[in-house]
C-alpha positions as MATLAB code, in Angstrom:
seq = 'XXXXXXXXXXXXXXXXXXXXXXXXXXXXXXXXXXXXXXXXXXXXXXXXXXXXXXXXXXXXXXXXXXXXXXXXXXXXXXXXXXXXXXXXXXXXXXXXXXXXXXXXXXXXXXXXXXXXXXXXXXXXXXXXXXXXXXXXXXXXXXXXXXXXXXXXXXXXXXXXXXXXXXXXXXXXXXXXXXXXXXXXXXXXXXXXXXXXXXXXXXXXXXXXXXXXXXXXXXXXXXXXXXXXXXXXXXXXXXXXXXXXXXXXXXXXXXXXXXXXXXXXXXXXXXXXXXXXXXXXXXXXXXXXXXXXXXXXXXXXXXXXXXXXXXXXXXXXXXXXXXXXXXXXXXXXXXXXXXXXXXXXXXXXXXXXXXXXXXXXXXXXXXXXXXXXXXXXXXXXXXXXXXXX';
ca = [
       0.000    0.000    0.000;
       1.077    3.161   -0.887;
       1.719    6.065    1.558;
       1.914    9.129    0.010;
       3.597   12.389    1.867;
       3.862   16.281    1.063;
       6.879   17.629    0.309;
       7.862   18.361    4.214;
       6.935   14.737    4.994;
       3.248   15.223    6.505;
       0.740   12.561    4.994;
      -0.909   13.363    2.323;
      -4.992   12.912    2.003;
      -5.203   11.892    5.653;
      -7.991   10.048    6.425;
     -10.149    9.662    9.948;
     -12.029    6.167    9.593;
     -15.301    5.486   12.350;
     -16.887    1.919   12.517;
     -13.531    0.366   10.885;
     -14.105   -3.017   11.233;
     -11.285   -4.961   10.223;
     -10.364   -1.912    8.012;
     -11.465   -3.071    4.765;
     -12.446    0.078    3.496;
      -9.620    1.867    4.939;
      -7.354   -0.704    3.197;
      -8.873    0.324   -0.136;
      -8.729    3.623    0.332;
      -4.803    3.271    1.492;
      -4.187    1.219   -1.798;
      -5.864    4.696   -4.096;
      -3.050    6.381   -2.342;
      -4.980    7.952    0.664;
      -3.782    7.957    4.348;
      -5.912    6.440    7.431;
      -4.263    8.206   10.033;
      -6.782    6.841   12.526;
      -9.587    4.076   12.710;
     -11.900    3.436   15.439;
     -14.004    0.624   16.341;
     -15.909   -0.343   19.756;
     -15.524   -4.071   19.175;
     -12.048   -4.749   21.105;
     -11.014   -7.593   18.487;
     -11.298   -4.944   15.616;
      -9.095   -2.527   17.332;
      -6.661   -5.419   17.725;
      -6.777   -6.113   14.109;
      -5.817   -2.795   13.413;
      -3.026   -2.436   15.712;
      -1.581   -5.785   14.891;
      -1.330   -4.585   11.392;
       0.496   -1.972   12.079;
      -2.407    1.034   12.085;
      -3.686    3.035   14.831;
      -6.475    2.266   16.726;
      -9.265    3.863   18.836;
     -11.209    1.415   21.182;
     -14.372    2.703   22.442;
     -18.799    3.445   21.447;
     -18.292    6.369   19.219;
     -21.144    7.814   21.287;
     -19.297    7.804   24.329;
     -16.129    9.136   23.244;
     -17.796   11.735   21.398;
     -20.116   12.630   25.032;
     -16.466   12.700   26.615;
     -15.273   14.860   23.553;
     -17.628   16.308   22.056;
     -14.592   18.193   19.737;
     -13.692   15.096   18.549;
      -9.772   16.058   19.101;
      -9.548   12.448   20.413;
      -9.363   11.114   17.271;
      -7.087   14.077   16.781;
      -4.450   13.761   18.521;
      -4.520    9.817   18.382;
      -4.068   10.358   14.522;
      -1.493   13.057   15.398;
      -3.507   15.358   12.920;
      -4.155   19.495   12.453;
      -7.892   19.900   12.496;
      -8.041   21.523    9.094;
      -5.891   19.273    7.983;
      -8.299   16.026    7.470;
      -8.892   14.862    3.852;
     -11.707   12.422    4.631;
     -13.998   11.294    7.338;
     -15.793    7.832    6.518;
     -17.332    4.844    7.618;
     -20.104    2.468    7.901;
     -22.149    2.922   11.251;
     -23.474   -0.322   12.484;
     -25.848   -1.281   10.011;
     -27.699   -4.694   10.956;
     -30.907   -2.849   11.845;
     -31.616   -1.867    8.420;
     -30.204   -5.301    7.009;
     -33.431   -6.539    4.408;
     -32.488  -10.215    5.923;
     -32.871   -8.714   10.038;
     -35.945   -7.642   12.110;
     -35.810   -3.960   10.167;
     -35.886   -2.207   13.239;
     -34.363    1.042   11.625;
     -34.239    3.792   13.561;
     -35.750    2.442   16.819;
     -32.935    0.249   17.116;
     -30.196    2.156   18.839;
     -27.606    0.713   16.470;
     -30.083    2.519   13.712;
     -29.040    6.072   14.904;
     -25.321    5.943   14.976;
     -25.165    7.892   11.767;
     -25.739   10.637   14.078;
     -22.326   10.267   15.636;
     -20.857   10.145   11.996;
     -22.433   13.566   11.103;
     -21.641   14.898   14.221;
     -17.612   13.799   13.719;
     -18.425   15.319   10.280;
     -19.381   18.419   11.260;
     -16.371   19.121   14.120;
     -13.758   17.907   11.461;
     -15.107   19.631    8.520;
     -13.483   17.365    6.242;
     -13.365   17.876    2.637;
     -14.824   14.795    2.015;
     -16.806   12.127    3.612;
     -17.545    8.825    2.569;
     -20.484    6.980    4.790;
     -21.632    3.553    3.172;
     -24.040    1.263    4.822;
     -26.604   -1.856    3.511;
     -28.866   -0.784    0.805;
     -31.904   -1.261    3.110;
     -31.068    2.148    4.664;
     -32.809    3.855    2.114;
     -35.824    1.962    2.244;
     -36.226    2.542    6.216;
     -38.445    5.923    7.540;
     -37.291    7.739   10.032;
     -40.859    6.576   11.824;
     -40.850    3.190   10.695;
     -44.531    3.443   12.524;
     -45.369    6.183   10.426;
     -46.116    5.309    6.414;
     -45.739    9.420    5.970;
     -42.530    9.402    7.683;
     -39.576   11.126    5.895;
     -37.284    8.530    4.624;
     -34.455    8.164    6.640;
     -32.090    8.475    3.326;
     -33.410   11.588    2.972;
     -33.100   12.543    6.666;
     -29.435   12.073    6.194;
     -28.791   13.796    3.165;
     -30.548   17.024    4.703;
     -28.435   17.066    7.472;
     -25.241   16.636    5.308;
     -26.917   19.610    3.602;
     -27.104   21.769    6.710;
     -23.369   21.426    7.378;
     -22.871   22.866    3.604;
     -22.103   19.687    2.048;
     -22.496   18.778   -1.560;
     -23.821   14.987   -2.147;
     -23.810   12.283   -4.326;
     -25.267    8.389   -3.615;
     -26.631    4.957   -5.009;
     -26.439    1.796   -4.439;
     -23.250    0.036   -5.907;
     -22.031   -3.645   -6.170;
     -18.705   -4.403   -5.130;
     -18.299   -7.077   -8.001;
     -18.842   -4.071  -10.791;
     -15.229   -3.331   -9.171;
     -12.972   -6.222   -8.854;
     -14.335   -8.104   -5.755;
     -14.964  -11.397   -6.459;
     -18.301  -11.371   -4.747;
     -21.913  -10.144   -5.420;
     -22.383   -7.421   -2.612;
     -24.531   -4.096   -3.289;
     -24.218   -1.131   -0.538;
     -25.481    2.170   -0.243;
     -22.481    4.480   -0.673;
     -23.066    8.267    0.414;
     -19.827   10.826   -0.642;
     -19.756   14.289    0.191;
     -17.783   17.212   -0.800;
     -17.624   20.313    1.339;
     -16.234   22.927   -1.570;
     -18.694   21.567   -3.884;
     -16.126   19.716   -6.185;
     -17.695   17.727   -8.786;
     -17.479   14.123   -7.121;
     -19.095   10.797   -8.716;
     -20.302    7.922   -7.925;
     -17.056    5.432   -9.106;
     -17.287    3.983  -12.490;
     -17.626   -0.058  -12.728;
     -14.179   -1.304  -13.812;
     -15.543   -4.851  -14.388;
     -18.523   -6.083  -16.099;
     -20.732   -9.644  -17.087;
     -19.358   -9.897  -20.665;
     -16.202   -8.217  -21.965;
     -14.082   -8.990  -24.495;
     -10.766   -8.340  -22.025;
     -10.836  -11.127  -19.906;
      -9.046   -8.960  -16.970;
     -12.374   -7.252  -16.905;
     -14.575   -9.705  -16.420;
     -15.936   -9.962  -13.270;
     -14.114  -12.105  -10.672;
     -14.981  -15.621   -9.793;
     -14.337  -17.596   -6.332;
     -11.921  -19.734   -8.232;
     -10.088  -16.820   -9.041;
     -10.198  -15.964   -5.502;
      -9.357  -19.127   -3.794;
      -8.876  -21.694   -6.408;
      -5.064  -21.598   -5.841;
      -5.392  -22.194   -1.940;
      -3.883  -25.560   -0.690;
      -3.965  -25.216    2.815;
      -7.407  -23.507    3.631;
      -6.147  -22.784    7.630;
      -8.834  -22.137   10.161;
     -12.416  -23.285    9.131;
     -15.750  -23.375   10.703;
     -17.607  -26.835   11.039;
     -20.717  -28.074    9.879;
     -23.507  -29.526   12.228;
     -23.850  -33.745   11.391;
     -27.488  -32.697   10.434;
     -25.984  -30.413    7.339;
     -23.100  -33.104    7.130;
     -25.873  -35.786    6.514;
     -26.915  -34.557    3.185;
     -24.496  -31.863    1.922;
     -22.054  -35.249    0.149;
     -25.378  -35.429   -1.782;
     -25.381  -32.118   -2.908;
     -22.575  -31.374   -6.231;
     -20.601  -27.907   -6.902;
     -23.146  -24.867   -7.704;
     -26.391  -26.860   -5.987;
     -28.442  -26.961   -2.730;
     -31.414  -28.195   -1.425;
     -33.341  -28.581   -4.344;
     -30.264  -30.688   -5.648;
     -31.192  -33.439   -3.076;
     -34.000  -36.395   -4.114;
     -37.080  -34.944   -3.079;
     -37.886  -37.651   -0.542;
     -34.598  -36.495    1.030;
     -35.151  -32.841    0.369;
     -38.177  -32.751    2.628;
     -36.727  -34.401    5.497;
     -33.545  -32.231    5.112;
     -35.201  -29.000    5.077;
     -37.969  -30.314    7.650;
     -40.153  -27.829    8.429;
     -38.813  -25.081    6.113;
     -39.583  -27.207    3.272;
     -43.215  -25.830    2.528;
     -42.050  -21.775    3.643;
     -42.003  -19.916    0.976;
     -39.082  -18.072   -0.847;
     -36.432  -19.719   -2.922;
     -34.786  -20.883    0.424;
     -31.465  -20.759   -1.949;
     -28.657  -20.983    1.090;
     -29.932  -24.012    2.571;
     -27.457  -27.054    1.733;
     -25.482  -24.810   -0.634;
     -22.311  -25.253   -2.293;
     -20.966  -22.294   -4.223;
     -20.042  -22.989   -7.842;
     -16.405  -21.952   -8.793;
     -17.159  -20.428  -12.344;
     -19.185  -17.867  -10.568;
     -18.569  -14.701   -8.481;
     -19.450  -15.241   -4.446;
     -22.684  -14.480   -2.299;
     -22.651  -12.342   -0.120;
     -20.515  -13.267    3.176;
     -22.324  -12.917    5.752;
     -20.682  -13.049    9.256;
     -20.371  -16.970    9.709;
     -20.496  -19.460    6.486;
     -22.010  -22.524    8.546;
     -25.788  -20.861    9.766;
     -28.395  -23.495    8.043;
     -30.180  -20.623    6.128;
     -27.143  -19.193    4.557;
     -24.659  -21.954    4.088;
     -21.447  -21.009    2.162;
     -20.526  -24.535    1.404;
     -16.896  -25.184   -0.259;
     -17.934  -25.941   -4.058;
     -16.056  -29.429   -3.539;
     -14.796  -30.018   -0.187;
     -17.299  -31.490    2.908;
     -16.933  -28.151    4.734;
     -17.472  -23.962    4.772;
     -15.446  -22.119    3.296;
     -12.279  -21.142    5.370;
     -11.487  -17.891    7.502;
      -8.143  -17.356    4.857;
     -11.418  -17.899    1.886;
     -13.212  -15.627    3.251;
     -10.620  -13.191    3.490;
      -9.644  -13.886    0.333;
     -13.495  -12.906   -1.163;
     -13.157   -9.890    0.047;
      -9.441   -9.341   -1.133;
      -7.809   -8.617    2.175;
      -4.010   -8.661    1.326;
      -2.559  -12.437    2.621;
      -0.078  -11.314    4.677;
      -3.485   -9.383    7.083;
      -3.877  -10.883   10.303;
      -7.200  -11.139   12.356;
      -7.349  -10.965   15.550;
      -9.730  -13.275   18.365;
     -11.104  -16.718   17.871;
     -12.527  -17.884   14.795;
     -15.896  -16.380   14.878;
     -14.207  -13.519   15.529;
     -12.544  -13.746   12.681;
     -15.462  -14.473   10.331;
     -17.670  -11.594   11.867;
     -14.610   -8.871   11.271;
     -14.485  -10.342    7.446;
     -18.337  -10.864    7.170;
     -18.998   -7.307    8.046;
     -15.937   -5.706    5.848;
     -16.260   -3.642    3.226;
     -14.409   -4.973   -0.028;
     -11.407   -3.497   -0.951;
     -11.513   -3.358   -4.579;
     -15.010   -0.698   -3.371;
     -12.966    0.884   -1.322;
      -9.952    1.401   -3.906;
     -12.424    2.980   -6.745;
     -13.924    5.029   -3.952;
     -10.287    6.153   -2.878;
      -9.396    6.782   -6.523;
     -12.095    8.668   -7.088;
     -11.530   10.848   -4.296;
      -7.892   11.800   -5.523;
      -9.016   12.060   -8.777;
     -11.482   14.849   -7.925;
      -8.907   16.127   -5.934;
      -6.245   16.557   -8.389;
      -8.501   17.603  -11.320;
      -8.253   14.450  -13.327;
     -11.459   12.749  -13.589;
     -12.537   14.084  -16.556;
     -11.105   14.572  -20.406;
     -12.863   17.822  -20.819;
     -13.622   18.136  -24.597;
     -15.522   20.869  -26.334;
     -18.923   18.811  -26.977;
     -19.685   15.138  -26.555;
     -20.327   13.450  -29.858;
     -24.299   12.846  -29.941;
     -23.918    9.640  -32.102;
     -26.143    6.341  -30.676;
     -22.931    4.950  -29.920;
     -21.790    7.104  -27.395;
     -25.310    7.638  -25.693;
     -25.478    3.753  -25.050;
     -22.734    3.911  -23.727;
     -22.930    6.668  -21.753;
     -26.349    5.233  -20.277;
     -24.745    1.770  -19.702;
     -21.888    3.678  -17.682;
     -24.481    5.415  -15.737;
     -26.868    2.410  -15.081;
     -23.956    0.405  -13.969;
     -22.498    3.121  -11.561;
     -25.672    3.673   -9.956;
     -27.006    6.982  -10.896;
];
């Protein structure tokens, strides 16, 4: 990873991260050539990711430190920054009370209001960017889920990001339109405080292209060179019982139906496609998405070939952590920190953006844009495909 320094040695495009995780964003955003001068996390195996990796680490609920500092010079001085000196503030606050697969809770779950902490950090910092991404069922939640009339709570945000004099830009965007070798759509929010002309990050991989390096990525791509697999999650002798049944790419409805309804038991006449139960991933295509352990019975993330889930060096791979990254805590640590990571290719085209903008090189100005069919397909295919 890059680490890119002014002239008198001072980072360049330092960066304050909040709800870090294992810092997969901030890892992508280091690899465009940005600096994380600080991340901060209240989940103590997090923090010890970070610092065993070599990063600096906050421990602590954002809301408390911020109660205790309401300046925010905390993460400050831990990042050993000037406080107009901060390039970026971003993050994901918590966001399993919004997740479409959870209770949807929103709001009146108290992980639901944390973006309040982010705009408040936001607003001390005065950054000249932000970058706040969460799951895409944010901006189907009300602020009143109780209330149909309620103002959505997208919407809610992006007012308040208004009020501090911040220009925005969102959508949702899929990490696998950028490298990641894995089917995961989030809602990405960026702001710009001087009103620069920032963009949602262009796909650098598609479904069909003719240049095979941008195609998108599959999970033999991703782990199909991996001998030793390392730590692994087991499966319960109820899945183990009929997953040898099921081949690469199949699940439940692989199994004989006799055996498929006393497999799935009671879930067998739910409704819904029930697609994770007894599943083995197929190599030739890109992942699920990970979700925060690969042996639950609803959302198994079988090895395509191999009587097991996949691995926590698999996972890690998915998500294109570096090899050499170490987690920290036991193994469901481990898969949580990875489950709940950004991917780092999204967070690289993010990054890139960012210093694009910054540098005034995102865009070959020209004198008028050719109005032929050719270039207004492809204009609109860009534009579908980034989200806008």
């Amino acid at each position: 990873m890059r680490n890119i320094k002014n002239i008198d040695g001072t980072p360049l495009f330092p960066v304050v991260s909040l709800f870090s995780g294992a810092m997969g964003l901030d890892i992508g955003l280091m690899q465009a050539g940005l600096n994380v001068a600080v991340s901060q996390d209240y989940d103590k195996w997090c923090v010890e990711t970070i610092k065993k990796n070599g990063h600096v680490g906050v421990l602590g609920d954002i809301r408390e430190l911020i109660n205790q500092d309401p300046s925010c010079d905390f993460l400050l001085k831990a990042g050993k920054l000037k406080k107009d000196s901060v390039f970026a503030v971003v993050g994901g606050p918590p966001c399993q009370s919004f997740s479409t697969a959870g209770k949807r809770l929103g709001v009146e779950d108290e992980r639901g209001q944390l973006y309040n902490q982010f705009i408040h950090v936001v607003d001390q910092l005065r950054p000249r960017f932000f970058v706040m991404e969460n799951v895409k069922g944010l901006a189907s939640t009300l602020v009143d889920p109780g209330d149909k009339q309620s103002l959505p709570l997208l919407e809610h945000i992006l007012q308040k990001f208004k009020a501090l004099g911040y220009h925005t830009v969102h959508g949702v965007l899929d990490a696998v339109h950028y490298g990641t070798p894995q089917f995961r759509e989030r809602l990405v929010i960026i702001g710009s405080r001087d009103k620069e002309a920032i963009f949602l990050p262009s796909p650098t991989h598609f479904h069909i292209h003719q240049n095979e390096g941008m195609r998108w990525r599959t999970l033999f791509d991703a782990i199909g060179d991996i001998e030793d697999p390392g730590p692994c999650a087991k499966f319960t002798p109820a899945i183990m019982e009929y997953l040898h049944l099921v081949p690469e790419g199949g699940n439940w409805k692989s199994l004989p139906p006799g055996i498929a309804k006393k497999a799935m038991g009671g879930a067998y006449e739910s409704g819904g496609g029930k697609v994770g139960f007894y599943r083995r991933l197929p190599y030739s295509e890109p992942s699920p998405t990970l979700v925060t352990s690969p042996n639950q019975k609803a959302t198994l993330l079988g090895h395509p070939r191999e009587l097991r889930p996949l691995s926590v060096k698999e996972y890690a791979r998915i998500q294109q952590f570096p090899d050499s990254w170490v987690f920290e805590g036991k193994i469901t640590d481990c898969y949580r920190q990875i489950g709940n990571a950004v991917p780092i290719p999204l967070g690289r085209a993010i990054g890139q953006m960012l210093v694009a903008v910054a540098l005034g090189k995102s865009e070959i100005r020209v004198k008028r844009m050719r109005g032929t069919s050719v270039h207004d397909s492809m204009r609109q295919m860009s534009q579908a495909l980034a989200g806008k």
